[in-house]
N, C-alpha and C positions, 0 to 999 in steps of 0.2 A: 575379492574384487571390490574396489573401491565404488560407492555409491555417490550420486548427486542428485539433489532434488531436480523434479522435474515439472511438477503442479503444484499450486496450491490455488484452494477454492476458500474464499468467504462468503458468509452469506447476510446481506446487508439490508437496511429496516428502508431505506430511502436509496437502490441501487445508482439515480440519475446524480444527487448530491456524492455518491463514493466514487464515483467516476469521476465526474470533476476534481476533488481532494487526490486523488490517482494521477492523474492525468497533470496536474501542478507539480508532481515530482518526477516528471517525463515516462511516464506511462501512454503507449498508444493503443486506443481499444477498439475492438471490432467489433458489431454486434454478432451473436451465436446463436444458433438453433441446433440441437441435434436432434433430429425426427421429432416427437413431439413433445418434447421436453420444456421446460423453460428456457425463452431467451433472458441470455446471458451477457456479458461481457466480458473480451479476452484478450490480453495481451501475452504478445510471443518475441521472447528475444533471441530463438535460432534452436534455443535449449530448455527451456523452462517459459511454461505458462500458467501464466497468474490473472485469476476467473472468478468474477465475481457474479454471482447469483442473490437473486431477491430472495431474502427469508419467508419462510414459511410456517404456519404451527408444525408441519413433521419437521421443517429445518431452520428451526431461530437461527437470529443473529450470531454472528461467532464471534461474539465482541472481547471473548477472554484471551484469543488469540496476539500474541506478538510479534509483527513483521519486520524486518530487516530491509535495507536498501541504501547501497553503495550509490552516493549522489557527486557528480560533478562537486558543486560547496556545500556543505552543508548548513551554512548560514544563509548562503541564496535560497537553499530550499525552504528553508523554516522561516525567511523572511518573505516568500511568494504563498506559505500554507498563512503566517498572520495577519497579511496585506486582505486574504481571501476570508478571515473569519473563523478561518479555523484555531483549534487550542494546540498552544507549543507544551507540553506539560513539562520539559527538561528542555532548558535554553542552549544553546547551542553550545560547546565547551572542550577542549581538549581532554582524551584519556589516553590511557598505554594504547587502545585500538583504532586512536585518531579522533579528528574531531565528531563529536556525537553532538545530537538531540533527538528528540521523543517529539514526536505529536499526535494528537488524539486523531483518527478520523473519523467521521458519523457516525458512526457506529460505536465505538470507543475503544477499537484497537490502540493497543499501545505500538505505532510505528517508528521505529528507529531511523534514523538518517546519520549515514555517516559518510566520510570522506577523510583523504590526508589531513598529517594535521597541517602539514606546508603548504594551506588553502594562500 
């Protein structure tokens, strides 16, 4: 039986600043509570959601993490995260899997941004 992810949780040193950098690459967040846990932030695209939570000493930052995301251009995007101050660490660039770039978020995940390469 074929699998597809369906979550993924970071956990972030400055949650309000990773929301905004999220949110720059068309992310829409909700805030969350489940019973008494920490509020979160979550976004749902029908099939997968992607959640980020405030780090803590039991759950540092997951900054080793590397995220993926299919963007409209991905020059737009890596042009609206440098406009905003964040780091492009791999510029925007054609490969075999289309046009790519990396950018840091607060935290220091390495997130990919890709799109056709017929941007």
């Amino acid at each position: 039986m074929p699998t597809r992810p369906n979550l993924t949780v970071i956990r972030c040193a400055d949650i309000d600043v990773s929301v905004a950098f999220y949110r720059l690459i068309g992310l829409n967040f909700e805030k969350h509570r489940h019973g008494s846990g920490l509020e979160h932030f979550a976004a749902f695209d029908g099939t997968w959601t992607f959640e980020l939570y405030p780090a803590s000493p039991r759950y540092p930052d997951s900054s080793s993490a590397r995220i993926g995301f299919a963007v409209d251009s991905c020059d737009d995007a890596a042009e609206q995260l440098r406009g905003a101050g964040f780091v492009i660490e791999t510029a925007p660039a054609n490969s075999p899997w289309g046009r790519r770039a990396v950018a840091l978020d607060p935290d220091g995940h390495r997130v990919e941004l890709s799109s056709p390469t017929n941007e």
